[in-house]
C-alpha positions in Angstrom: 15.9 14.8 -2.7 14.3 14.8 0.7 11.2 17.5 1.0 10.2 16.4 4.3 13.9 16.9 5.6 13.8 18.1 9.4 9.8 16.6 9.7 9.5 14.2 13.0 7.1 11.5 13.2 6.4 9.6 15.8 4.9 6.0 14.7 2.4 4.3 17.2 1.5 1.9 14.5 2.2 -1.6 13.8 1.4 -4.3 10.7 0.5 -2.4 7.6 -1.8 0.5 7.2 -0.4 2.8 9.6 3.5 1.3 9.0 2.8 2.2 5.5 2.0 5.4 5.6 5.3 6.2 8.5 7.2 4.4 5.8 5.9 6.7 2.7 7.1 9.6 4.7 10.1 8.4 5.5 10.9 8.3 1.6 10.2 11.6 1.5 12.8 12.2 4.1 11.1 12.9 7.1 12.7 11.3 10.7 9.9 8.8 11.7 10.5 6.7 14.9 8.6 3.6 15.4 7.4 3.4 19.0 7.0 -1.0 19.2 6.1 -3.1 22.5 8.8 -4.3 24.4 10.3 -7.8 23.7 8.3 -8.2 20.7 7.8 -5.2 18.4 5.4 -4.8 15.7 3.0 -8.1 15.5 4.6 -8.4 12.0 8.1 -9.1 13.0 6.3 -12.7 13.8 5.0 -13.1 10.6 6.8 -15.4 9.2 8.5 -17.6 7.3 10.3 -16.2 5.0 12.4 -15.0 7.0 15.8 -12.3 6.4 18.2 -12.1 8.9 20.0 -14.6 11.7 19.0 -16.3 14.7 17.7 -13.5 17.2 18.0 -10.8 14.8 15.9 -12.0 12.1 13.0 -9.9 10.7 10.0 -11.6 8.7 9.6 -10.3 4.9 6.2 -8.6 5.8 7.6 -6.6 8.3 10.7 -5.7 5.7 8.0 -4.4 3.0 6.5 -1.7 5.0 9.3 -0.4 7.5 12.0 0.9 5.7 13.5 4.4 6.5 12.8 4.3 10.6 14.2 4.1 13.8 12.9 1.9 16.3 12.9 2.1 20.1 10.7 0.0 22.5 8.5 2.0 24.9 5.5 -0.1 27.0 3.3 2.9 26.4 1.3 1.3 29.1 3.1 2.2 31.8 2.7 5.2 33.0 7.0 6.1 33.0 6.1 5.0 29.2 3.1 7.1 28.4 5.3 9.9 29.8 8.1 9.5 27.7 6.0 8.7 24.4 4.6 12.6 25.5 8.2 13.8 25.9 8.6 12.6 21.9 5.2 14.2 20.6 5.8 17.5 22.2 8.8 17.8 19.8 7.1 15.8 17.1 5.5 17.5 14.1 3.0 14.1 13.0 1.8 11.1 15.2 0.2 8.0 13.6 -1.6 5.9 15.6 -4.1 3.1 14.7 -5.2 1.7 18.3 -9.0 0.7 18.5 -10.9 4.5 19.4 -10.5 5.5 22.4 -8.1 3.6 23.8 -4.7 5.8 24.1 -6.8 8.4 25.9 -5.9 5.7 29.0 -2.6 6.2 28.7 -2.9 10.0 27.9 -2.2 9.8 24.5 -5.4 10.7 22.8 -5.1 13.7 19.9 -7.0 16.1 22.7 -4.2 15.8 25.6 -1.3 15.6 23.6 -2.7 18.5 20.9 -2.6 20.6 24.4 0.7 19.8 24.8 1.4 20.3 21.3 -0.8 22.5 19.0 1.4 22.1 16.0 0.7 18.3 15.7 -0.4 16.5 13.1 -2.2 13.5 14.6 -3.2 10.8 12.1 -5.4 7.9 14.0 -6.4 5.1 11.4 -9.4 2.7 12.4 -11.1 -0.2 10.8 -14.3 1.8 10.6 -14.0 5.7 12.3 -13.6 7.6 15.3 -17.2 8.0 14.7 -20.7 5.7 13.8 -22.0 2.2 15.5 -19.2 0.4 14.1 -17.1 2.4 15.5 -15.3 0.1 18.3 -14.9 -3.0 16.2 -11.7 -4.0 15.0 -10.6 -3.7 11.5 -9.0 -5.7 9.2 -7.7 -5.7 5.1 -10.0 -9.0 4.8 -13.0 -7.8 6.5 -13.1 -4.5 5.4 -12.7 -5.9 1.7 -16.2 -7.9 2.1 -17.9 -5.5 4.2 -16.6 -2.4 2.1 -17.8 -4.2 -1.2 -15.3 -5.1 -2.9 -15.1 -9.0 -2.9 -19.1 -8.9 -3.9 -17.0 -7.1 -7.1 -13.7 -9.3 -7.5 -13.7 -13.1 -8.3 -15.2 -15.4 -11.0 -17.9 -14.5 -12.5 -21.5 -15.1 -11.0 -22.9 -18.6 -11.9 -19.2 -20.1 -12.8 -19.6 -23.3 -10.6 -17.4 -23.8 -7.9 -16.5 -20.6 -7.1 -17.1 -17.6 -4.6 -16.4 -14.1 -3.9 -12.9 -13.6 -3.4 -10.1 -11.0 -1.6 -7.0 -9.0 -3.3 -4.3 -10.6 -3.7 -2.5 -8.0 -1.4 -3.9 -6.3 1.3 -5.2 -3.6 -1.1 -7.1 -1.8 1.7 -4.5 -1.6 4.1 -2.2 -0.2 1.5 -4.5 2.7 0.0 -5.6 3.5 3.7 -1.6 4.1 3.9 -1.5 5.9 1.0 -4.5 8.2 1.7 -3.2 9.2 5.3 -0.1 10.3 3.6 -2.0 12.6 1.9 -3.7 14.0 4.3 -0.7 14.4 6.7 0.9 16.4 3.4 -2.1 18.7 3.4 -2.3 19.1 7.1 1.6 20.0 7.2 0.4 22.6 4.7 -2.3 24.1 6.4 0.1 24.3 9.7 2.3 26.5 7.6 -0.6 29.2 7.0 -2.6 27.9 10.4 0.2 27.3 13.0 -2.4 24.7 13.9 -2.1 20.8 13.8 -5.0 18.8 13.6 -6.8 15.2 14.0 -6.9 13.2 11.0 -9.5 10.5 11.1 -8.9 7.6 8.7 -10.9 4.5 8.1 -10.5 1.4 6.1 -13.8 1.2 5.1 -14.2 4.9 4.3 -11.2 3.9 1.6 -12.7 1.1 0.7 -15.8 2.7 -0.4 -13.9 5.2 -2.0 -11.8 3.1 -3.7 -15.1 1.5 -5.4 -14.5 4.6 -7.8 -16.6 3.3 -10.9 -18.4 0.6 -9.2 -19.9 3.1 -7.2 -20.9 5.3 -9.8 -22.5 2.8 -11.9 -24.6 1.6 -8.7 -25.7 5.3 -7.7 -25.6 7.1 -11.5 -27.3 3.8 -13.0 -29.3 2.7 -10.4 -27.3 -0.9 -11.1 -26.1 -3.4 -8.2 -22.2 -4.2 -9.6 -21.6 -7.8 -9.8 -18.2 -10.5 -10.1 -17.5 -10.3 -13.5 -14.4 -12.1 -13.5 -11.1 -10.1 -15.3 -14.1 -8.3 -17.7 -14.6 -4.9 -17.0 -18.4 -3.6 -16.5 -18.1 -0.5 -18.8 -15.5 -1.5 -21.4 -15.2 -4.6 -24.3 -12.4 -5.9 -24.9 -10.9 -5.1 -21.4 -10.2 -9.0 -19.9 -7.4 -11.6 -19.7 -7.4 -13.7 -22.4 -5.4 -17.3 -23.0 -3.0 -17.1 -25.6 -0.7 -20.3 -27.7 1.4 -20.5 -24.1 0.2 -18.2 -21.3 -2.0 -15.1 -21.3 -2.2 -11.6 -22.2 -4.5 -8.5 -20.9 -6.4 -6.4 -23.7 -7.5 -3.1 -22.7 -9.0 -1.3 -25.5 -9.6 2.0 -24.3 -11.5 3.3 -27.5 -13.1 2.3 -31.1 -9.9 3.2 -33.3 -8.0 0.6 -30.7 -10.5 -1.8 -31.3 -10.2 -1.2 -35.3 -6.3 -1.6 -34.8 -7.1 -4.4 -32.8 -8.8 -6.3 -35.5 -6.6 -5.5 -38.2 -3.2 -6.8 -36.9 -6.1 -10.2 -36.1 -6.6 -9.9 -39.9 -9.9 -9.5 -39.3 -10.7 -6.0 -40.1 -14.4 -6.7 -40.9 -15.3 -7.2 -37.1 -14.4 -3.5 -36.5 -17.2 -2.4 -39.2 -19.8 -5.1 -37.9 -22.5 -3.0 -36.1 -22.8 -5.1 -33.1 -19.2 -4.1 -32.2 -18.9 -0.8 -34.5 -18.4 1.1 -30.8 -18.0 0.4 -27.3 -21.9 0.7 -26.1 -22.1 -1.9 -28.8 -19.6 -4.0 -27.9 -20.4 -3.8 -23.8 -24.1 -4.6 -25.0 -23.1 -7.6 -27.2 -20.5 -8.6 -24.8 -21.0 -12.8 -25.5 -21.5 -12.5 -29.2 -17.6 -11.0 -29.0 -15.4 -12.4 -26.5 -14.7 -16.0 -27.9 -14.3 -14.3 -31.1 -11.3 -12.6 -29.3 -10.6 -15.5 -27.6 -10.0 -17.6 -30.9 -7.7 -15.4 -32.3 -5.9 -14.8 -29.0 -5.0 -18.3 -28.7 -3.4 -18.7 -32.3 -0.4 -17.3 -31.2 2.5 -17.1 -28.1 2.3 -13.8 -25.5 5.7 -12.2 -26.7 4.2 -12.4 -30.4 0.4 -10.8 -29.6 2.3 -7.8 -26.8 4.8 -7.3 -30.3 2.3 -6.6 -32.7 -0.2 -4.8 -30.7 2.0 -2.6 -29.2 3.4 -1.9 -32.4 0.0 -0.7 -33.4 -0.8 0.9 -30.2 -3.2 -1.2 -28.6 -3.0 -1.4 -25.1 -2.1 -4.8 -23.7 0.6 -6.5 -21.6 1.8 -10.2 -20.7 0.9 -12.1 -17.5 4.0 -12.4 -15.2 4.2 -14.1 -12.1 5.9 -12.0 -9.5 9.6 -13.4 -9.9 9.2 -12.4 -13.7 8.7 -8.9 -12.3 11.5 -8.1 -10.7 13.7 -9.7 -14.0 11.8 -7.6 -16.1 14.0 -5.0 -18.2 11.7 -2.1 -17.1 11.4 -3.2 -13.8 15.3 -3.5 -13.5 15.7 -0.7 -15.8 13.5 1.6 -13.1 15.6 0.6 -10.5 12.2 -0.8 -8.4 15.1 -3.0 -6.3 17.8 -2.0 -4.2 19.1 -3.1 -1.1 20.2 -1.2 2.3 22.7 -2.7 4.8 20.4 -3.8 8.3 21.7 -1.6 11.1 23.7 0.7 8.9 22.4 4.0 7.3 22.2 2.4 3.7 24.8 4.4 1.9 25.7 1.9 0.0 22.8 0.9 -1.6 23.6 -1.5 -4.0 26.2 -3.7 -2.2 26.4 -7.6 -2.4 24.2 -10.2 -1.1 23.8 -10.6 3.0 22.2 -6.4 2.4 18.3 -7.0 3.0 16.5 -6.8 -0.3 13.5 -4.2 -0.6 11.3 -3.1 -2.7 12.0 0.7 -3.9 9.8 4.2 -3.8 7.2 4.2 -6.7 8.1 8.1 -7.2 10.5 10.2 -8.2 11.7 13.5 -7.9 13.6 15.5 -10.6 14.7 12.1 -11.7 16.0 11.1 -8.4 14.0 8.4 -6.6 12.5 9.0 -3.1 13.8 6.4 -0.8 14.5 6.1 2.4 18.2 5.1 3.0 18.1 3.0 5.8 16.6 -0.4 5.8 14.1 -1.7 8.2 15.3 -1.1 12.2 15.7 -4.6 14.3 13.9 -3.9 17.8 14.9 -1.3 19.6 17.9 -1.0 17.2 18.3 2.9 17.7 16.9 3.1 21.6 20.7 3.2 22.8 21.3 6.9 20.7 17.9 8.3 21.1 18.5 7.4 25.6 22.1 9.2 24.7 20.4 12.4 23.1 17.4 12.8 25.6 19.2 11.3 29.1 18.0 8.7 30.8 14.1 8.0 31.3 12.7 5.4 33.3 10.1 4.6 30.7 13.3 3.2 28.5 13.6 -0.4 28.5 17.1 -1.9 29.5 18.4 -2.7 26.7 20.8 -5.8 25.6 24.3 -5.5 24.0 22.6 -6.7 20.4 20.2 -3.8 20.0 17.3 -6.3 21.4 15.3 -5.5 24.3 15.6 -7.6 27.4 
């Protein structure tokens, strides 16, 4: 199923916020062409090792995870033969996603003003460390800095007072990703409104606009409860037993949601009477006597292997799972099961999808539609891998680079 079949998007973008959103669409089916910089591409191509790929034509794994579905073509948008061409392209385009610092594309003539003249149907999505808009507004962004300015490393890490440690970052680019993942959104709603509208617009989209938002509860405690959130560690601020706990020969994560999973909880422990004591009775009582009941947990946790706590709890319905490291993942059976892996020939159209080893391996589409999983076909472009067709369909322009017999620009 494709919904955004016949959508164009042109992609100004390059490492992982904007990319991520171009790539989203292009699950959904929409035609998105990756504008990069001449000889080098997106600065993620460099990003590397690991590495997929041969010699010349190798692509780092970064760049792999958030570029699947395009075409590329290399354009020095700096130049004005370049500018023009990149205008060419958004006058036909229905979505443009840029994330240059403010203000700078309006040099080249390709701020959402000029080229929403030339095309009042466009959706223009511009995605900044901090806003079109406010003091910060002309300082770079980045995932890292926008976690600890944003809040959220003052939330994630060790707990307060545990010596030797400090605030620390996502283990992923977590910002990056939801900044991707809320542009997407709001290109789907804008698309919408064009339909009733005829009118494109500017989306403005900031890292740490997301970030705050993404403080979700942590927020509301802090402006409902007049509370300054704190590094807890894997405990959650509102919830007991919610945590990672050490079991006979790993870890599990218990995330009892309510008071009858916390009754259930103690029972398959065989120690029903904990559920009836009054300090842990309900969750307020449990959040409030927090230390009196976590090493009780604890001991009973580590009695036992992972595989024989996740059996028995799940089999009375209390929420937990194991601790896998990331190559456990993907040999999960649900996982696998889900089809989360598949793999698209590089430089092909990825019609065979699940062919042997040498096709690039790639994460899959969390989502799916009518049972049938959105993903883009075609695996990530090499540089300039589709400049030779897209110079074919439009004729000549001198703001195309010459381009080598490999697909690489010269």
């Amino acid at each position: 199923m494709s919904p955004l079949a016949g959508v164009r998007v042109l992609d100004l973008s390059r490492v992982l916020a904007g990319p991520w959103a171009g790539q989203l669409l292009a699950d959904y089916g929409a035609d998105v062409i990756k504008v990069e910089r001449p000889g080098s591409g997106d600065d993620t191509r460099a990003w590397g090792p690991p590495w997929w790929g041969e010699a010349a034509q190798r692509m780092s794994a970064y760049y792999l995870c958030a570029n699947r579905g395009k075409r590329s073509i290399a354009i020095d948008i700096a130049s004005p033969e370049g500018a023009a061409l990149v205008r060419t392209l958004a006058a036909e385009a229905d979505v443009l996603i840029e994330n240059y610092k403010v203000g700078q594309l309006a040099r080249y003539g390709l701020d959402a003003p000029t080229l929403r003249e030339l095309n009042p149907r466009l959706v223009y999505c511009s995605i900044t460390g901090y806003g079109q808009s406010g003091p910060d507004a002309a300082r770079a962004g980045y995932d890292f800095a926008i976690q600890a300015a944003g809040g959220l490393m003052s939330i994630t890490g060790e707990a307060e007072g545990t010596p030797g440690t400090q605030p620390q970052k996502v283990g992923v680019a977590v910002v990056d990703l939801m900044t991707g993942v809320y542009a997407t959104t709001a290109i789907l709603a804008a698309l919408q409104g064009r339909e009733r509208t005829g009118q494109g617009c500017h989306i403005d989209t900031a890292l740490l606009d997301v970030q705050v938002a993404m403080l979700a509860n942590q927020a509301s405690n802090h402006l409902v409860g007049g509370m300054v959130p704190r590094r807890m560690g894997n405990a959650h601020p509102n919830i007991v037993p919610y945590q990672v706990f050490a079991t006979a020969d790993g870890h599990i994560v218990l995330a009892v949601g309510n008071d009858a999973q916390f009754a259930k909880l103690c029972e398959v422990a065989h120690h029903p009477e904990v559920a009836s004591d009054a300090r842990f009775a309900t969750n307020a009582a449990r959040v409030a006597h927090r230390a009196e009941l976590v090493p009780v947990v604890a001991a009973w946790m580590v009695e036992h292997e992972t595989g024989a706590w996740c059996a028995r709890l799940d089999a009375a319905g209390v929420p937990c799972a194991p601790l896998r490291s990331i190559d456990q993942v993907f040999q999960s059976p649900q996982v696998m099961a889900r089809g989360m892996l598949v793999h698209r020939q590089c430089g092909g159209d990825g019609s065979d999808a699940r062919g042997p080893a040498g096709r690039v391996p790639l994460v899959a589409a969390p989502v799916l539609l009518d049972g049938e999983r959105a993903a883009a076909r075609r695996a990530p472009p090499r540089l300039d891998q589709d400049g030779p067709a897209l110079r074919q369909a439009l004729g000549r322009h001198p703001g195309w680079p010459a381009a080598s017999t490999d697909g690489e620009t010269e």
